[in-house]
Backbone as a ProteinNet text record, in pm:
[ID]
protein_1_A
[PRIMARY]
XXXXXXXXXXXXXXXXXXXXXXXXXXXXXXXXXXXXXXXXXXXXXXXXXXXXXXXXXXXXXXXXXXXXXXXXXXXXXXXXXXXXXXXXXXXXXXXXXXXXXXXXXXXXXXXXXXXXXXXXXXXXXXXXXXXXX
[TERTIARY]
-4693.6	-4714.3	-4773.3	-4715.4	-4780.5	-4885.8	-4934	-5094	-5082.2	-4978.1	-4972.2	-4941	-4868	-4852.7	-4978.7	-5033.1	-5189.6	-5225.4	-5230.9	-5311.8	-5281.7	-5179.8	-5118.3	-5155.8	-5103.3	-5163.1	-5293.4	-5390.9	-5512.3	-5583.2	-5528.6	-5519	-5459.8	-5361.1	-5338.2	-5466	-5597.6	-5655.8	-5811.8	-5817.1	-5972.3	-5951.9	-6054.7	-6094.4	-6066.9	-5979.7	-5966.6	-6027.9	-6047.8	-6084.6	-6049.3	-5951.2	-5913.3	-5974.2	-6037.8	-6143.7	-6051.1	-6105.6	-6019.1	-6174.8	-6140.8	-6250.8	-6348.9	-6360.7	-6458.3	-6454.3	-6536.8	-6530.8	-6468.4	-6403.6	-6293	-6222.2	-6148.9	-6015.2	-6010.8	-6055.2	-6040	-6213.7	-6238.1	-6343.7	-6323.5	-6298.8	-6247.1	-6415.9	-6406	-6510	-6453.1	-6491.5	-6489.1	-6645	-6645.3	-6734.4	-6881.2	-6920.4	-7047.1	-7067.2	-6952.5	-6989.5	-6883	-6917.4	-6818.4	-6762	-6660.4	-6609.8	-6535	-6567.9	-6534.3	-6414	-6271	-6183.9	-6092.5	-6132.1	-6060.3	-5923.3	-5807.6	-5703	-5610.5	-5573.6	-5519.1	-5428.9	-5343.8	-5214.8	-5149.9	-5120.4	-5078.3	-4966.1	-4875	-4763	-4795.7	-4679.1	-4653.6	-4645.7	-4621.9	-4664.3	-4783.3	-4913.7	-5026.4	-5125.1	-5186.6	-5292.9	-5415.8	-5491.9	-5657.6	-5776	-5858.3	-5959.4	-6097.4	-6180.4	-6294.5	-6401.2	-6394.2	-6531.4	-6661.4	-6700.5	-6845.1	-6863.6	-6964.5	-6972	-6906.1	-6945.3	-6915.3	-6768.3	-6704.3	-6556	-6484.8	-6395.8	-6240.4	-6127.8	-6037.6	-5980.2	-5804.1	-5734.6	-5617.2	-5499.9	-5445.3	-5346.8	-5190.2	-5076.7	-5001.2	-4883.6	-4760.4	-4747.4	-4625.8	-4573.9	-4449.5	-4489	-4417	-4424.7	-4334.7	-4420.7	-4314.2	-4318.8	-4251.2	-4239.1	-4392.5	-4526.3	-4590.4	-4708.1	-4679.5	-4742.6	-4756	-4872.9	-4893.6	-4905	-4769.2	-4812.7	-4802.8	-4893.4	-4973.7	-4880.1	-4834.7	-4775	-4875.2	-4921.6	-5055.8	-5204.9	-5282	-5419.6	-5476.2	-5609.5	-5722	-5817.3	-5952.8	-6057.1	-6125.2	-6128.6	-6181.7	-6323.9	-6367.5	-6531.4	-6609.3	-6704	-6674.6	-6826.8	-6894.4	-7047	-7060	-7040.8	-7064.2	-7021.2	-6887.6	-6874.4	-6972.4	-7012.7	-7117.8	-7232.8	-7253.9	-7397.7	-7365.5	-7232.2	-7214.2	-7145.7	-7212.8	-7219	-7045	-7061.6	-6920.4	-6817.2	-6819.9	-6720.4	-6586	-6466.7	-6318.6	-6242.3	-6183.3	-6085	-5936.2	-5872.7	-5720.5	-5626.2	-5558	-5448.3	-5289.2	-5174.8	-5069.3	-4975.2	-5002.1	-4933.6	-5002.9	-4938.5	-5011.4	-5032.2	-5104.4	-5098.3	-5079.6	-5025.8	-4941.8	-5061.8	-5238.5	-5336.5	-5437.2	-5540.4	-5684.1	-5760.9	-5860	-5936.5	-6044.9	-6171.3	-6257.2	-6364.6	-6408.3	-6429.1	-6575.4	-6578.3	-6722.4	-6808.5	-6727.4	-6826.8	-6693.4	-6671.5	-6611.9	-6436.7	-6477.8	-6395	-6291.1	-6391.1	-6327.8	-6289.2	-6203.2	-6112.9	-6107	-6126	-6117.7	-6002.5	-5924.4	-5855.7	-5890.1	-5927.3	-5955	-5864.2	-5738	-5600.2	-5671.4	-5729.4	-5722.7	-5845.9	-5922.4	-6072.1	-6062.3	-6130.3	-6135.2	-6253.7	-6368.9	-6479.2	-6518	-6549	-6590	-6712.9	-6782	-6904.1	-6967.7	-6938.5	-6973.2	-6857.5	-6790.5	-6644.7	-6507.7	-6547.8	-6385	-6250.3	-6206.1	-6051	-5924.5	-5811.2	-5726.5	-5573.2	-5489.4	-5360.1	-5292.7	-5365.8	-5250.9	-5346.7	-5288.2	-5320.6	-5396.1	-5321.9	-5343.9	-5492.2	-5537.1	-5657.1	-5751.9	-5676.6	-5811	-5875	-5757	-5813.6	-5847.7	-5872.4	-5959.3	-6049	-6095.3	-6197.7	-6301.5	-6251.5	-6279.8	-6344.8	-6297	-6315.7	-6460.2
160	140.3	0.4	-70.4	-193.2	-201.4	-315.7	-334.4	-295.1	-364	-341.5	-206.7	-142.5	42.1	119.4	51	140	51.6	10.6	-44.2	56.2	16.5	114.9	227.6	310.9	485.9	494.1	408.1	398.3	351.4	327.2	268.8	379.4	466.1	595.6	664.5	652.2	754.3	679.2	582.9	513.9	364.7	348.8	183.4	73.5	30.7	-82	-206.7	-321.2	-421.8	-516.5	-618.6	-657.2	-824	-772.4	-898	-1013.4	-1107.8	-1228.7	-1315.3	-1370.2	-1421.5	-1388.3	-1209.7	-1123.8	-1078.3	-1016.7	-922.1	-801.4	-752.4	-604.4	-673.1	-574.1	-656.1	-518.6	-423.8	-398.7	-322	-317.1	-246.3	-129.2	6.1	97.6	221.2	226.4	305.6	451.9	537.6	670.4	672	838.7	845.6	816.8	842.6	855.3	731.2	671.7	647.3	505.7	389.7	296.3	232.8	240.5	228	91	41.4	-92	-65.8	-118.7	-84.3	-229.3	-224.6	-345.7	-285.3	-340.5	-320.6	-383.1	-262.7	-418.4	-380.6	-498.3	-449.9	-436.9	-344.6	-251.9	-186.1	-176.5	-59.3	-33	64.4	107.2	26.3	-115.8	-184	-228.5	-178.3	-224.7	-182.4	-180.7	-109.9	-157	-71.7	-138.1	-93.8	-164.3	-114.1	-114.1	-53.4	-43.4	-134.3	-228.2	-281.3	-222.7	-271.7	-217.5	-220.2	-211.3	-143.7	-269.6	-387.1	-456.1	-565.2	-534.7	-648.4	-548.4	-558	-461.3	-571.9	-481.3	-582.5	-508	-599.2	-575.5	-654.2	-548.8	-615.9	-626.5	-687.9	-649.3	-659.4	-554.8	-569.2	-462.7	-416.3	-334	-276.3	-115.3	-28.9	-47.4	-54.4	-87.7	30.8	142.5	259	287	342.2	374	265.3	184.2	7.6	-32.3	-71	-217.4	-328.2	-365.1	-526.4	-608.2	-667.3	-682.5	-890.3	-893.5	-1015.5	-1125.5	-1018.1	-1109.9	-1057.6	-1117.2	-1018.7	-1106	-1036.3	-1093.9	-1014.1	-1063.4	-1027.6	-1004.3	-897.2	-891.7	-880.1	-917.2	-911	-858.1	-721.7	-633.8	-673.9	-787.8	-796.4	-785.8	-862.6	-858.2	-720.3	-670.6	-515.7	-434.9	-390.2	-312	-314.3	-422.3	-394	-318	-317.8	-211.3	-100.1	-21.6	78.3	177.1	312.5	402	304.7	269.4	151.6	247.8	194.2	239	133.8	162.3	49.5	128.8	74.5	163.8	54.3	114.8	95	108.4	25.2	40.1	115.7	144.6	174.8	284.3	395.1	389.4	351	311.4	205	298.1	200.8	331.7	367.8	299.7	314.3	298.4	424.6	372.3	435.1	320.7	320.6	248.9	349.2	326.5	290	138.5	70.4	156.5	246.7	286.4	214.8	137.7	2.7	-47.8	-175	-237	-267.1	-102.8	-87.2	96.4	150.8	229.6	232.9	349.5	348	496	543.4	671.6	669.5	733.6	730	830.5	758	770.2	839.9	808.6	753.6	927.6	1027.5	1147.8	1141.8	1063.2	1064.5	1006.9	1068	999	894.3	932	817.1	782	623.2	513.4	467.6	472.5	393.4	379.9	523.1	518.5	459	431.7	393.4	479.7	486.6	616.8	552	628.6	518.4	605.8	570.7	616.4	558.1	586.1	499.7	659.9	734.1	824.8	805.2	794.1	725.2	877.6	1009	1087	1156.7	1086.4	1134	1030.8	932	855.3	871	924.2	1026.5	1118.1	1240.2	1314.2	1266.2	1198.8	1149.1	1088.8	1039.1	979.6	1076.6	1215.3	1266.5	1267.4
4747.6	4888.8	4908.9	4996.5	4992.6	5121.3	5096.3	5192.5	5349.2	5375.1	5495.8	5574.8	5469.5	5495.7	5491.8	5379.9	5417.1	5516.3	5548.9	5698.1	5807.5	5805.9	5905.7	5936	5795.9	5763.7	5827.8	5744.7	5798.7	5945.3	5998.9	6187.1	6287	6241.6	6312.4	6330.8	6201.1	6247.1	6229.7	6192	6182.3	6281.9	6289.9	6326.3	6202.9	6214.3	6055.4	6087.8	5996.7	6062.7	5893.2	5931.1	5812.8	5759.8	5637.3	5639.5	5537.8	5565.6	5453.2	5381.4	5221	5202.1	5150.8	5161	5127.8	4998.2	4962	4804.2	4823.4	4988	5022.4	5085.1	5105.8	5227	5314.6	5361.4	5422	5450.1	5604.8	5669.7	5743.9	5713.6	5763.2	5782	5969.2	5994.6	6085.5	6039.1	6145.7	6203.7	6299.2	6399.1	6287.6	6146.9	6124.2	5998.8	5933.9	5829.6	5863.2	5748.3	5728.9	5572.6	5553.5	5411.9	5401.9	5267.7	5201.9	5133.8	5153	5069.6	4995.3	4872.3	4782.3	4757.4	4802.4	4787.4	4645	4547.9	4433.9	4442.9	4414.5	4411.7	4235.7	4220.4	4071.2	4106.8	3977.9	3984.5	3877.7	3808.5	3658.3	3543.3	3575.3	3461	3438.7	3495.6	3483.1	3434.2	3361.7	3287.5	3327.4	3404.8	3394.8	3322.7	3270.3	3173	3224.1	3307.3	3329.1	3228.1	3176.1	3132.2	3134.4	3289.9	3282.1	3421.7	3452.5	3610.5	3701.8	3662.5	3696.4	3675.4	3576.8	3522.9	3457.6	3548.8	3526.9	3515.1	3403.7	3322.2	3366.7	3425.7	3512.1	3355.8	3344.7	3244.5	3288.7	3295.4	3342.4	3243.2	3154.7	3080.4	3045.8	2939.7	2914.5	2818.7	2802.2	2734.3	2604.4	2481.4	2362.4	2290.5	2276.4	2212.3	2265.5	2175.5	2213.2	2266.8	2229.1	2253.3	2361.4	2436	2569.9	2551.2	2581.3	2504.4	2643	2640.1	2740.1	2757	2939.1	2941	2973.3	3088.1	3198	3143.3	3196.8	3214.1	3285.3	3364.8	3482.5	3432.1	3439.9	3443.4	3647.1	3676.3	3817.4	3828.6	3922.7	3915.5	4027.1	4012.2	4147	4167.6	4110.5	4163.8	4258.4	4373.4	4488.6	4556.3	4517.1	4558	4539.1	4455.5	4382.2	4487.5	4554.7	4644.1	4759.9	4793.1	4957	4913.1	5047.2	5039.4	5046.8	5028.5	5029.3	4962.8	4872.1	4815.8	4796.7	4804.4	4747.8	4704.8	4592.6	4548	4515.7	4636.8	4635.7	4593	4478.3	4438.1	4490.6	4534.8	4599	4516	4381.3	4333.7	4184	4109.5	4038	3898.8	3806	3750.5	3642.8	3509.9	3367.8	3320.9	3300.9	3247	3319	3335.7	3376.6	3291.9	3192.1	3073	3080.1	3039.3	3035.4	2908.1	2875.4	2726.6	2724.4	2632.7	2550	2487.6	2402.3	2321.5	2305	2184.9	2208.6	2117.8	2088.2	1987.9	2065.7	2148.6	2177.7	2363.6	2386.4	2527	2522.5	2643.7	2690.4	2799.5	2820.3	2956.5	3089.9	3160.4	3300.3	3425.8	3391.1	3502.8	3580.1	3535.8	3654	3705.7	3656.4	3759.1	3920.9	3989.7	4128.7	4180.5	4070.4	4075.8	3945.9	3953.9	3827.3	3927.3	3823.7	3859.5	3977.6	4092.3	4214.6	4288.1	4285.6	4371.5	4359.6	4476.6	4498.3	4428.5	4363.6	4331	4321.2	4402.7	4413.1	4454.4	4410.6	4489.7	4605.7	4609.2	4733.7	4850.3	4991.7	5092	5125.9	5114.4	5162.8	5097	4970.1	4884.2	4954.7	4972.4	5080.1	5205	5293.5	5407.4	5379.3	5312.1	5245.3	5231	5147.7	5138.7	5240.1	5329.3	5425.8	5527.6	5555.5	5656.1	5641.5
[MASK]
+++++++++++++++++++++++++++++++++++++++++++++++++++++++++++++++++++++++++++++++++++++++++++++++++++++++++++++++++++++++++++++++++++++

């Protein structure tokens, strides 16, 4: 789903307010509460690795038999996220890996959790209005 579809989705039924510049890109408030939403954009070739609360590691890359061999990679940096509040980081797509580094040798996989580190995370629009209510 691309950005602008969740905008949308999300404007039928909340107040949006779309920020540029910021550490979110989007400001989405109902009647009691207001939510921060970092939008990334990911599909199926992307693997992300939770670091640490703070640096998530966006790989982008192809499936070799059982192998990620990895083409791109980014290091993202959610410091400044981390200080506001109801945080969400929605994904447009969903990504082939979400893994979480134990130390520095091991990886747990994540991809069915709905919260990391206090931040909602999800790519279905419809788990985000849920959430939201």
């Amino acid at each position: 789903m691309r950005k602008g579809k969740i905008i949308k989705n999300l404007k039928e039924k909340y107040e949006v307010k779309t920020k540029y510049f910021k550490d979110y890109d989007l400001e989405v408030s109902n009647k009691s509460k207001t939510y921060y939403i970092k939008v990334l954009n990911v599909s199926n070739n992307h693997q992300i690795t939770v670091n640490s609360k703070l640096i998530w590691n966006i790989k982008k890359g192809k499936l070799d038999g059982i192998k990620f061999n990895t083409l791109d990679s980014i290091l993202l940096s959610l410091k400044e996220f981390n200080k506001l509040d109801n945080k969400i980081i929605m994904f447009t797509n969903k990504p082939y890996k979400l893994l979480k580094a134990l130390n520095e040798s091991d990886l747990i996989d994540i991809s069915e959790e709905t919260e990391i580190n206090d931040i909602f995370v999800t790519y279905n629009i419809s788990k985000l209005v849920e959430y939201m209510k």
